[in-house]
C-alpha positions in Angstrom: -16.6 -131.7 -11.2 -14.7 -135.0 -10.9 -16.3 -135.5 -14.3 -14.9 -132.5 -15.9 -11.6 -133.5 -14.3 -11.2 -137.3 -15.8 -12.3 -135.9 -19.3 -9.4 -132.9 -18.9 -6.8 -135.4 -17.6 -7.8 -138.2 -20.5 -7.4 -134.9 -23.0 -3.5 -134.2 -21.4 -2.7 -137.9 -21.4 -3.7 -137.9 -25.1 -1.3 -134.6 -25.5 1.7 -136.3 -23.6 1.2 -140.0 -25.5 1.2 -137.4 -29.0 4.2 -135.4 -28.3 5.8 -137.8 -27.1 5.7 -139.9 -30.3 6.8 -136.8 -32.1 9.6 -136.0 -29.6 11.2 -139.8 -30.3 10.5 -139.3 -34.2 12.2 -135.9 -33.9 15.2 -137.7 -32.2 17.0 -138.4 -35.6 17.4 -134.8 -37.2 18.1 -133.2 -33.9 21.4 -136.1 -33.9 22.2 -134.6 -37.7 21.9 -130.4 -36.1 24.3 -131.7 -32.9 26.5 -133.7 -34.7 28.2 -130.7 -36.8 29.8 -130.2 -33.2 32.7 -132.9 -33.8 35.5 -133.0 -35.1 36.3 -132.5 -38.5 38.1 -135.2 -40.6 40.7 -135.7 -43.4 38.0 -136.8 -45.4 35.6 -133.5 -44.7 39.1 -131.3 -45.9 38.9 -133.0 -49.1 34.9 -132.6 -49.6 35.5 -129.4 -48.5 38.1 -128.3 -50.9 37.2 -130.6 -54.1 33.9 -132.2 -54.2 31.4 -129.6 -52.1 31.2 -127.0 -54.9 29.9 -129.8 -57.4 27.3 -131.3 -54.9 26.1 -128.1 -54.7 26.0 -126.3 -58.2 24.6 -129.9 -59.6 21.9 -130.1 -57.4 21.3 -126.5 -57.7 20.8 -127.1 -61.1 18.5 -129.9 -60.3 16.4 -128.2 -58.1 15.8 -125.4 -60.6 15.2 -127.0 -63.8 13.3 -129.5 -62.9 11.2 -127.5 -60.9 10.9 -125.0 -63.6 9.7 -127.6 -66.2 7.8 -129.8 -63.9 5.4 -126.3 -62.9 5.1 -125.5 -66.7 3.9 -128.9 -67.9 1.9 -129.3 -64.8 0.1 -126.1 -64.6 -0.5 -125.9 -68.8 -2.0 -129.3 -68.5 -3.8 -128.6 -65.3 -5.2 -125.4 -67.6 -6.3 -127.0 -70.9 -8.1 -129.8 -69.3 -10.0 -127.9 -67.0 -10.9 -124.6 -69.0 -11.3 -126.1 -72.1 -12.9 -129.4 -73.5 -11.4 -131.7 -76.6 -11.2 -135.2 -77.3 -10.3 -137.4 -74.6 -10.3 -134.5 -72.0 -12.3 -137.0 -69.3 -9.7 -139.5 -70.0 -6.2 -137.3 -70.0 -7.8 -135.6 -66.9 -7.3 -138.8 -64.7 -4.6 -140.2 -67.0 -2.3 -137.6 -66.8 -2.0 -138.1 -62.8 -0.3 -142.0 -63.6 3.3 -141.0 -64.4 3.3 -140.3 -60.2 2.7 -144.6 -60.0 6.1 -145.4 -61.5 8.7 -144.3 -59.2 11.1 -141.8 -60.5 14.1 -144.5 -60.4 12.0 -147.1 -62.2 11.9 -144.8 -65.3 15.1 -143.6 -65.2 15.8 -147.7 -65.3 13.8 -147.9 -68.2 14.6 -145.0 -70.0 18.8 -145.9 -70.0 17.1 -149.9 -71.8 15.2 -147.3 -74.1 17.9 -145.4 -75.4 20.4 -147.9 -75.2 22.1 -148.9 -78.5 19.9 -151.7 -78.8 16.7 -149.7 -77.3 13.7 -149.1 -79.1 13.6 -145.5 -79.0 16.9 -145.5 -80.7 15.6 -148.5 -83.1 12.7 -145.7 -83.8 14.8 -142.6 -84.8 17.4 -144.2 -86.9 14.8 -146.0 -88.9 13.6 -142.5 -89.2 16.4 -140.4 -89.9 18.1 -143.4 -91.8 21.3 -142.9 -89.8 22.3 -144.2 -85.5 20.7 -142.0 -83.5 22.1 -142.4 -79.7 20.7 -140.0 -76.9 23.4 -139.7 -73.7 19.7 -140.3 -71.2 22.7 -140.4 -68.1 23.5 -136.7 -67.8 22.1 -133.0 -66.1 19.9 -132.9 -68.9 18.2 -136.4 -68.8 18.2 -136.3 -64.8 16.1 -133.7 -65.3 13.7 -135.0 -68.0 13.1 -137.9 -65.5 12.3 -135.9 -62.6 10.0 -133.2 -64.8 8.1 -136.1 -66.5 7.4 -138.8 -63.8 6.9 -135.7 -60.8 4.8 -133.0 -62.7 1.7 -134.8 -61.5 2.6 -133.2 -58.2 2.0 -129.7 -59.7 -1.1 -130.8 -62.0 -3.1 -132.4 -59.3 -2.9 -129.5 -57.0 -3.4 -126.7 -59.8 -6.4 -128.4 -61.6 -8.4 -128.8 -58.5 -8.1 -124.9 -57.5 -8.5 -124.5 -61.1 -11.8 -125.6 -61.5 -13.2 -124.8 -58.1 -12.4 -121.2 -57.6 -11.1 -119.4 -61.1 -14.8 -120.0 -62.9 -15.7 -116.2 -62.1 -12.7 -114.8 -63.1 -12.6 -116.0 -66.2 -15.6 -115.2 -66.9 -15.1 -111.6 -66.2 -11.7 -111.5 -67.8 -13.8 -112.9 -70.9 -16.6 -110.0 -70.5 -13.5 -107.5 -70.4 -12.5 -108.9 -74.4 -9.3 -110.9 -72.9 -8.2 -114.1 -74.7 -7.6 -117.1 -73.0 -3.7 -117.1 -73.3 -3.9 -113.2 -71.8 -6.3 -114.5 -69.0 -3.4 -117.5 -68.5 -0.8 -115.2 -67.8 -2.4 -112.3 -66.6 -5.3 -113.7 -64.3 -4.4 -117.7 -63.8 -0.8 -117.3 -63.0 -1.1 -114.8 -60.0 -4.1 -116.4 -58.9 -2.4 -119.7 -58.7 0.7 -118.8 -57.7 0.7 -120.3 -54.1 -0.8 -123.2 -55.3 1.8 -123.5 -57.7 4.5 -122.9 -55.4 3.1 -126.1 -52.8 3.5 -128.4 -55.6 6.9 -127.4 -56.9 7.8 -127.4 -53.7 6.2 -131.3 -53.4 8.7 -131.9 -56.5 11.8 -130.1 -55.0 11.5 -132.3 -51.8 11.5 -135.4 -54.4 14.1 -134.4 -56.1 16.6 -134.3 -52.8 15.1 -137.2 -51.7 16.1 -139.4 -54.7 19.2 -141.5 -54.5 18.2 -144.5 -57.2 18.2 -141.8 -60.4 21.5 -139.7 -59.9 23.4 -142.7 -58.3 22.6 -144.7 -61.9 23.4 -141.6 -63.9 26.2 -140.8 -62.5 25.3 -136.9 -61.3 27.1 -136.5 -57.9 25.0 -134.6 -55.3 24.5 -134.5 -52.1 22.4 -138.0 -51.5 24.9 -139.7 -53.5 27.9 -138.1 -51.4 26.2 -139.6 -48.1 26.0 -142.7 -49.4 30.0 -142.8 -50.2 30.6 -140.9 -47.3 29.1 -143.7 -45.5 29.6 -146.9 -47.1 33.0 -146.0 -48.7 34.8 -144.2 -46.0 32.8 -145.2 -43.2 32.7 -141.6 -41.7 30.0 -140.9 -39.9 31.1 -137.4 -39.2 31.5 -135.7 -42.5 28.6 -137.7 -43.6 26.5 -135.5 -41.2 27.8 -132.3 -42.4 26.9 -133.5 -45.7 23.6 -133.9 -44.0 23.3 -130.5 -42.8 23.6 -129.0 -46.2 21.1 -130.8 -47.6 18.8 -130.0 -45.0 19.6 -126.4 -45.6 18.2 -126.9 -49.5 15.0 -128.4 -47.9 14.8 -125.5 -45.1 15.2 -122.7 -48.3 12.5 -124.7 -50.4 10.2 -124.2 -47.6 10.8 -121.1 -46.9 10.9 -120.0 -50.6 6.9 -121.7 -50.9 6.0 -119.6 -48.0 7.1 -116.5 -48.9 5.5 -117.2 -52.6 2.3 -118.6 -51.2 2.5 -114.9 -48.1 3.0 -112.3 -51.3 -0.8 -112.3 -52.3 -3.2 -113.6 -51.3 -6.6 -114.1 -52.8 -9.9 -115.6 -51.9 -13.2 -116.2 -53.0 -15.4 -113.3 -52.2 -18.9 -115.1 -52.6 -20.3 -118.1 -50.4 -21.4 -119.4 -53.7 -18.1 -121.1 -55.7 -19.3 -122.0 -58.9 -17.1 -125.2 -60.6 -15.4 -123.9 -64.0 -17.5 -125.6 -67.4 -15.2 -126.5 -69.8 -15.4 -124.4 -73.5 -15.0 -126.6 -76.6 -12.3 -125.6 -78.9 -12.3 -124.9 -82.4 -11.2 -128.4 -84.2 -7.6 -127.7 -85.1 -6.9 -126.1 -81.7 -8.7 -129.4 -80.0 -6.6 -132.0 -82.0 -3.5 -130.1 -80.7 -4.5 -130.0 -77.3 -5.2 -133.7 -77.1 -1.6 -134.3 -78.8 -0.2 -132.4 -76.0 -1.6 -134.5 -73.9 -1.0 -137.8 -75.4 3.0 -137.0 -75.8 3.3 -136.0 -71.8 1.4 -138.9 -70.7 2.8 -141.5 -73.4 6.2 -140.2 -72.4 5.4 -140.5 -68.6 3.5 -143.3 -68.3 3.0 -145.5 -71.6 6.0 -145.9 -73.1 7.8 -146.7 -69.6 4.8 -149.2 -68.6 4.8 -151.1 -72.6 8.5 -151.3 -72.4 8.7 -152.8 -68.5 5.8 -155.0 -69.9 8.1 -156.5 -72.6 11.5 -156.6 -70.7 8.8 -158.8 -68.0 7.6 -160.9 -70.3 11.3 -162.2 -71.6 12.4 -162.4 -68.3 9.9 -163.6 -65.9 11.0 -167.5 -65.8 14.6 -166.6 -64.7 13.4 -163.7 -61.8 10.8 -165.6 -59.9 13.0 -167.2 -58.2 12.9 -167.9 -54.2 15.0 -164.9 -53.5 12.5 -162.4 -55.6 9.7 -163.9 -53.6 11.2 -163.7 -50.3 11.8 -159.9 -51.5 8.3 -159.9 -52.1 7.0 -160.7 -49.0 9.5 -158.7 -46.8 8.2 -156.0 -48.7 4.5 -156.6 -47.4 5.6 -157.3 -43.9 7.4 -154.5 -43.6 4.8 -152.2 -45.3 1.9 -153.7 -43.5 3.8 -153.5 -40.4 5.1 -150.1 -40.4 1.7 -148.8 -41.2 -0.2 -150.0 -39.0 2.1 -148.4 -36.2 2.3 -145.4 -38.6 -1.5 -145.0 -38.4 -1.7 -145.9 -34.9 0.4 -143.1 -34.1 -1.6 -140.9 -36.4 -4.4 -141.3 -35.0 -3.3 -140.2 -31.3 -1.8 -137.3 -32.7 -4.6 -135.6 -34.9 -7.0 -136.6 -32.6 -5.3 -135.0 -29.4 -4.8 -131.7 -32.0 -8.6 -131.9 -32.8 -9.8 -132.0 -28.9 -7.0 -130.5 -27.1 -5.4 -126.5 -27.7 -3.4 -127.0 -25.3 0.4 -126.3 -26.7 1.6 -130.0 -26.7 -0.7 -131.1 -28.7 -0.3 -128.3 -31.0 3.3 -128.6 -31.7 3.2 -132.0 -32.1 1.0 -131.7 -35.0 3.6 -129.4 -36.2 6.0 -131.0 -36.3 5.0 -134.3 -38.0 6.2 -132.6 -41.3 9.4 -132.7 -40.1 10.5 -136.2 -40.8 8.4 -136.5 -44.5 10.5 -133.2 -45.6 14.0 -134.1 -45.0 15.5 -136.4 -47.6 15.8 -140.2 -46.6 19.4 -140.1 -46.7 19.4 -137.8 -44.2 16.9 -139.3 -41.5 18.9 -142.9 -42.2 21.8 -141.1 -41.1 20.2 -139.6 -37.8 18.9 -142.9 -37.2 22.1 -144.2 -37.6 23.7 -142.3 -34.9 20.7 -142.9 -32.7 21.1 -146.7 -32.7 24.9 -146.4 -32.4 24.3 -145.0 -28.9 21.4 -147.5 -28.0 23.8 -150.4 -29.3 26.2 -149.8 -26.9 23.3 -150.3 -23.8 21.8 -153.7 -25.4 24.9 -155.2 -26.1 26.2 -154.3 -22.3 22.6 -155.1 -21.2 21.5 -158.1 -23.3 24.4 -159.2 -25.7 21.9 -157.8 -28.5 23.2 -156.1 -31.4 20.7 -153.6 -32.6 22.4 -152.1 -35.5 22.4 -155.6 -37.6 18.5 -155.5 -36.8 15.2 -155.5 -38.5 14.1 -152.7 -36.3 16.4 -149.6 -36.9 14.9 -149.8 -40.7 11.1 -150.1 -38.8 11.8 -146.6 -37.2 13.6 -144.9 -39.8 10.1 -145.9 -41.8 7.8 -144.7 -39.5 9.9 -141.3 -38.8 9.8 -140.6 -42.8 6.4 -141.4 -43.0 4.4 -140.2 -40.1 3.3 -136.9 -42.0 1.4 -139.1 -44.4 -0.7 -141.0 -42.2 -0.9 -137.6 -40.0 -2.0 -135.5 -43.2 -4.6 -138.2 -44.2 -6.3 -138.1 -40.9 -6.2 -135.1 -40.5 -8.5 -134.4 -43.4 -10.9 -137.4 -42.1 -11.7 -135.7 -38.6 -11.8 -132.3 -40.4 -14.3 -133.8 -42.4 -16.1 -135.5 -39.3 -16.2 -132.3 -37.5 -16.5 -132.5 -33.3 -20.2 -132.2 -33.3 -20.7 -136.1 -32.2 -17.7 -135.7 -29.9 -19.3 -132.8 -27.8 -22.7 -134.7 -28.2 -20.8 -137.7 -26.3 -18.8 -135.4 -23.9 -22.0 -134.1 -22.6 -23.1 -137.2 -22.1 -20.5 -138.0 -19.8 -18.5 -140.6 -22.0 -14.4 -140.0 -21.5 -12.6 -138.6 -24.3 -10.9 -142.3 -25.0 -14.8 -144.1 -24.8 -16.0 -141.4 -27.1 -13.1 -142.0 -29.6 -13.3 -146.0 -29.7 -17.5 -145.7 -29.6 -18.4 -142.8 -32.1 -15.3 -141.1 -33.6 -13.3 -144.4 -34.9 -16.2 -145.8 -36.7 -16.4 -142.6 -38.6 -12.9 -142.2 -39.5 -12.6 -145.9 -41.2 -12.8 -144.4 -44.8 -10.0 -142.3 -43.5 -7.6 -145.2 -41.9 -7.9 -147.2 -44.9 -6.1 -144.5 -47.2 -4.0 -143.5 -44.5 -2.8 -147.1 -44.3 -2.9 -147.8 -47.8 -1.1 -144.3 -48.9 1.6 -145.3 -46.0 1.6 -149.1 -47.3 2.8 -147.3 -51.3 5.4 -145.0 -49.9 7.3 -147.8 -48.1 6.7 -150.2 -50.9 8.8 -148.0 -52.9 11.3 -146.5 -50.4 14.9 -147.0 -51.8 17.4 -144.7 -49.8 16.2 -145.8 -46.4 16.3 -149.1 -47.2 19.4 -149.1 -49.0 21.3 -147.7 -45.6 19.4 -149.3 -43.2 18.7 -152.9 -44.4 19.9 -155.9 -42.0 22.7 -158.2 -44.1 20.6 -160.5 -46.7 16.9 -158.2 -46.8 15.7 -157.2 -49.8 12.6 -155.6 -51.3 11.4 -155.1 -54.3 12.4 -151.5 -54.4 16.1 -153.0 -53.4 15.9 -156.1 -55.8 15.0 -153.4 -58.9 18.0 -151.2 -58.0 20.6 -154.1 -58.0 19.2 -155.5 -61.1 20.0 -152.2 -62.7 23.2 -151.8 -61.2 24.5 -154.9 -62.6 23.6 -153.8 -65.9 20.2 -156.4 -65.8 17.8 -153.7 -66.6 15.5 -156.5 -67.9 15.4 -158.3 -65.2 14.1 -156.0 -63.0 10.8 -155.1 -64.6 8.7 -157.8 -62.9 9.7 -156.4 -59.6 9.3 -153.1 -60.9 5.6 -153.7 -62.2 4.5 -155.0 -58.8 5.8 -151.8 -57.4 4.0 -149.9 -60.3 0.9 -151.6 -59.3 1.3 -150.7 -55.7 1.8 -146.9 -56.5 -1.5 -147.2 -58.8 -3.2 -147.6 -54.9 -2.4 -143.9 -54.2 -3.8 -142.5 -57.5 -6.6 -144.2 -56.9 -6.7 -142.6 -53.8 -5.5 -139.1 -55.2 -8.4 -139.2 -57.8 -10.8 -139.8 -55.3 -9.9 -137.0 -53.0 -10.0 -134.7 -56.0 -13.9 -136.2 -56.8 -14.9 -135.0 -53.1 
C-alpha cells in the first residue's frame, strides 16, 4: 500500500511540476486578455478612427488569398505525385517540401534583388519581350505570392501523406464506377481531404499572422507591423495590446474555422487493412506536363531563391564575415541550443505526466501547450513585455537588477512560442513507445521517475533529438520575437539578414541567410522522415 502511494504521489508531483510550467508559459497572453481593461489613449482614438479598418481589410485579404492559393498548389501537387507517376516523381515528391527551408522573409529579400531594375528576372523578360519589363514584387499581390510559394509545403506534406495512405480504395472504386481522375479529384479527393486540408491552411494562416519581416519590407500595414510602431514609435504599451487582441481574435477564428471544417464530415477507413496508393503512369504528353508543373513551383520556391542567394554570397562574403556577423553567429547557437534544451526539458515533463497520469492537471496542461505556438510572436513579445515590466520593478527594488535590458526576457518569450513543438514531437515518440514497459516496471515496484530515467528515456532518444533539433530551426529563424525583445547590441542571423535588407544591402545578407537556409534544411530532413514512418 505505501508502494501504491509513492508511485500515486510521484504521478501528482509530475502533474503539478507540468502545469505549472504551462501556467507560467500561459502568463503572457493572459497579460494581452487583462490588459484591454486600461485606459484608452490618444494614440488608440487615432488607430481607432484611421488606421484599424486597413489593418484589418489588408490582412483579411492576406489571410484569404494566400490561403486560398497555398491549398490549391499544395493539394494539386500533393495529388499528381501521389496518384500518378512521371518523370522525376521520386525526386519532386521530396523536393517540393524545400521551399518550407527558406524562411518566408528571406524570399521576399530575394525576390525585391530579383525584380529589381537591375535583377535578373527583369534582365530575363526584357531580353525576351525586347522592351523593360519591371514587376512592383512590394504590394497585396506579391505579399501574397511569397506566402503561397515558400508556405504551400504546409498543405502538401499533410495532404500527400493521407493521400497515399487512405484514398487507394476509393479510387479504385471510383475508377470501377467509369469516373476520370479529375471527377474523382473533385468529387471523391476533395471531401475526403477536406479536414486534412483545412489543418494545413490553417498551419499557413497562423504563418501568415505571425510574419513581421515580409509586410514590414513591402510596405503592407497589418496588424504585426502596427505593434511594432505602436511599440517602438509611440511607446504605448496600451493600444499596442488592443492591437494584440485583434490579432488574437484572427488566430481564435482560424481555429475555429479548421474545426468546424475538419467536425462537418467525417470519414474513416472502414477495413483494418489500409492499402498504400500505387502510382498510375501517364500517357507521355500528360507526364511531361505534370513534371513542368512541378519544376515551375519548386524552381520558383526553392531554386531560383537559393541560385540567386548563392550569387549575391559569393560577391559579398569578404565584406560580411566580419566579427560582428560571427558574433551574430554564435549568439544564434547559444540561444538556440539553450532554449531547447529547456524547451525539451519541459516537454518531456509534460507529455510524459499526460501519458501516465488522467488526472485533470495533467490533461489541460497538455492542452494548452498550443497556446503559445498559435498566437503570432508579436503578440507573445508584447505579453512578455508587460510581464517583465512588473517583475522589473521587484529586482531593481530587490537587487538593483534591470531585467528588461536582459538576455533572459528574449529566453522566455522563446521557450513560450515554442513549447508546442517540442510538446508535439514527444508526444508522437511515447505514442509510438506505448506504456507497456512502463506498467512492466510499475509492477515491479520501480517509481514512476526510476522508470522514466531507466527504461522510458532511453527509448525516447530518437524522439529528443528531433524535438531539440525542430526547436533549435524555429529559433534559428525567429525574427519578431527577437526583434522586440533583443538586449541593446544582440544580433542573430535572422536579425543581421533583416537589417541588411532594410538598409537596402540585400546582397549582403545572403551569407547569413544561407546558414539560416541550411538550418531550416534540419527540419525537412526531419519532416521527410516522419512521412517515411
Amino acid at each position: 500500500m505505501t508502494r501504491l502511494s509513492k508511485i500515486i504521489n510521484e504521478t501528482n508531483v509530475w502533474s503539478l511540476l507540468a502545469f505549472a510550467i504551462i501556467a507560467i508559459t500561459v502568463i503572457p497572453a493572459l497579460n494581452i486578455v487583462f490588459g484591454v481593461v486600461t485606459a484608452e489613449t490618444e494614440n488608440w482614438s487615432h488607430i481607432k478612427q484611421y488606421l484599424l479598418q486597413e489593418y484589418i481589410v489588408n490582412t483579411v485579404i492576406l489571410f484569404i488569398f494566400s490561403g486560398f492559393f497555398a491549398s490549391l498548389i499544395g493539394v494539386s501537387l500533393a495529388y499528381l505525385v501521389t496518384v500518378f507517376d512521371f518523370p522525376l516523381r521520386r525526386f519532386f515528391k521530396w523536393a517540393l517540401i524545400l521551399p518550407l527551408s527558406i524562411p518566408a522573409y528571406i524570399g521576399a529579400y530575394t525576390y525585391s534583388g530579383m525584380v529589381s531594375y537591375t535583377g535578373v528576372i527583369t534582365k530575363l523578360l526584357t531580353w525576351f519581350s525586347g522592351k523593360m519589363v519591371l514587376i512592383d514584387i512590394m504590394s497585396i499581390p506579391g505579399t501574397i505570392f511569397i506566402f503561397t510559394f515558400f508556405l504551400f509545403p504546409y498543405v502538401y506534406i499533410i495532404s500527400r501523406a493521407f493521400l497515399a495512405k487512405y484514398t487507394a480504395s476509393l479510387i479504385e472504386s471510383a475508377r470501377m464506377l467509369g469516373k476520370g481522375y479529375t471527377q474523382i479529384f473533385f468529387r471523391v479527393i476533395l471531401p475526403v481531404s477536406r479536414g486534412v486540408i483545412a489543418s494545413g491552411c490553417a498551419l499557413v494562416l497562423m504563418e501568415v499572422a505571425n510574419d513581421y519581416g515580409v509586410v514590414s519590407y513591402f510596405g503592407i500595414n497589418t496588424f504585426s507591423i502596427a505593434i511594432f510602431k505602436v511599440w517602438f514609435g509611440m511607446g504605448d504599451i496600451s493600444s499596442a495590446v488592443r492591437l494584440c487582441i485583434y490579432l488574437m481574435g484572427f488566430i481564435v477564428a482560424i481555429i475555429l474555422a479548421e474545426k468546424m471544417l475538419r467536425g462537418q464530415k467525417k470519414f474513416a477507413v472502414a477495413t483494418s487493412k489500409v492499402r498504400v496508393l500505387i502510382p498510375q503512369p501517364l500517357p507521355k504528353a500528360k507526364a511531361l506536363a505534370a513534371s513542368f508543373y512541378c519544376f515551375i513551383i519548386f524552381s520558383l520556391g526553392f531554386l531560383l531563391p537559393f541560385f540567386q542567394l548563392l550569387a549575391w554570397a559569393f560577391i559579398t562574403y569578404d565584406e560580411v564575415l566580419e566579427a560582428s556577423f560571427l558574433e551574430a553567429a554564435v549568439n544564434t547557437v547559444v540561444a538556440a541550443v539553450v532554449c531547447a534544451g529547456i524547451i525539451v526539458c519541459c516537454s518531456v515533463v509534460i507529455t510524459n505526466s499526460a501519458r501516465i497520469s488522467r488526472n485533470m492537471l495533467a490533461q489541460t496542461a497538455a492542452k494548452l501547450t498550443v497556446v503559445g505556438y498559435s498566437v503570432p510572436g508579436a503578440v507573445i513579445s508584447i505579453g512578455v513585455l508587460i510581464l517583465f515590466m512588473w517583475l522589473n520593478k521587484f529586482t531593481e527594488s530587490m537587487w538593483n537588477y534591470s531585467v528588461i535590458t536582459s538576455i533572459y526576457m528574449l529566453f522566455f518569450a522563446y521557450i513560450v512560442r515554442f513549447l508546442a513543438v517540442g510538446c508535439s514531437s514527444l508526444e508522437s515518440g511515447f505514442e509510438k513507445v506505448g506504456k507497456t514497459f512502463f506498467e512492466a516496471s510499475r509492477t515491479l515496484g520501480f517509481g514512476v521517475t526510476q522508470t522514466f530515467f531507466k527504461v522510458d528515456l532511453k527509448m525516447i532518444i530518437p524522439s529528443l533529438t528531433g524535438a531539440f533539433s525542430l526547436v533549435f530551426v524555429d529559433m534559428a529563424k525567429e525574427l519578431p520575437l527577437t526583434l522586440i525583445l533583443r538586449p541593446f547590441n544582440f544580433n542573430t542571423l535572422a536579425t543581421k539578414v533583416y537589417e541588411y535588407a532594410h538598409d537596402e544591402r540585400v546582397q549582403h545578407s545572403a551569407p547569413a541567410a544561407l546558414i539560416i537556409i541550411a538550418i531550416c534544411s534540419i527540419s525537412v530532413y526531419y519532416l521527410s522522415k516522419a512521412e517515411k514512418e
